[in-house]
N, C-alpha and C positions, 0 to 999 in steps of 0.2 A: 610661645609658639604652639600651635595647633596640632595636636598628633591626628594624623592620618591612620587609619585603618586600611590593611593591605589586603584587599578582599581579592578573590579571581575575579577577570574580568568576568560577563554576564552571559550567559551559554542561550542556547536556544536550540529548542527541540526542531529535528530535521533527521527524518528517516534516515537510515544508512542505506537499504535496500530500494529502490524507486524501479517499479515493473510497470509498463503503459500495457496494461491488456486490450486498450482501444485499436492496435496497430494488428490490420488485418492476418502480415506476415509472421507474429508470434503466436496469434492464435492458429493460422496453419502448421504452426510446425508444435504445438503443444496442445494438450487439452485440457479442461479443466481439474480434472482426475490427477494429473501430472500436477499441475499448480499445485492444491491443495497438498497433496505426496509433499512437495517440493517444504512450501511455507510449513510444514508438522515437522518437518525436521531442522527447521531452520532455527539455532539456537535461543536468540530472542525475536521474537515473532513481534514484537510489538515496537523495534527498525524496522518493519517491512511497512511500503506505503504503495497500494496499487491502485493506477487508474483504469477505468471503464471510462466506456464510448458510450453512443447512449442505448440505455440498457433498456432489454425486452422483458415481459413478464414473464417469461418461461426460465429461462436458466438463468440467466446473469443476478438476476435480483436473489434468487437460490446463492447461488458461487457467493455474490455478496453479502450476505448474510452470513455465509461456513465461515466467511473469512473476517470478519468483525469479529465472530464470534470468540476466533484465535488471537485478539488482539491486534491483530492487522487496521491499519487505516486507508481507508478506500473512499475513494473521488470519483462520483463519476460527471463525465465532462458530456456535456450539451452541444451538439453539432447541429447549423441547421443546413438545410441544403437541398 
């Protein structure tokens, strides 16, 4: 008889935190300043997974950058229209 080895089954990484920053109504009611505040304190920064719309050269490419930098993984999503 063949012994089986009783492994855990096979996990897969998937953010615990998921923030759409693409959605016009959270960026009205937050700002970047707050985000960052927000993910620095967030105990493991590297559960957090935020998407961007599509992003301008002035601030968002900035924002995205601070937040890589914290271990954050960040999407930004392509709309065309």
């Amino acid at each position: 008889m063949i012994a089986q080895d009783r492994l855990a089954p096979p996990t897969f990484q998937s953010s615990s935190v998921v923030i759409d920053w693409s959605k016009e109504k959270l960026q009205n009611k937050f700002d970047s300043a707050s985000l960052l505040q927000w993910v620095q304190s967030f105990p493991s920064r590297d559960d957090v997974h935020i998407y961007f719309g599509n992003v301008s050269f002035e601030g968002d490419r900035i924002l995205m950058r601070k937040l890589q930098a914290m271990g954050c993984r960040v999407t930004s999503r392509q709309y065309q229209g």
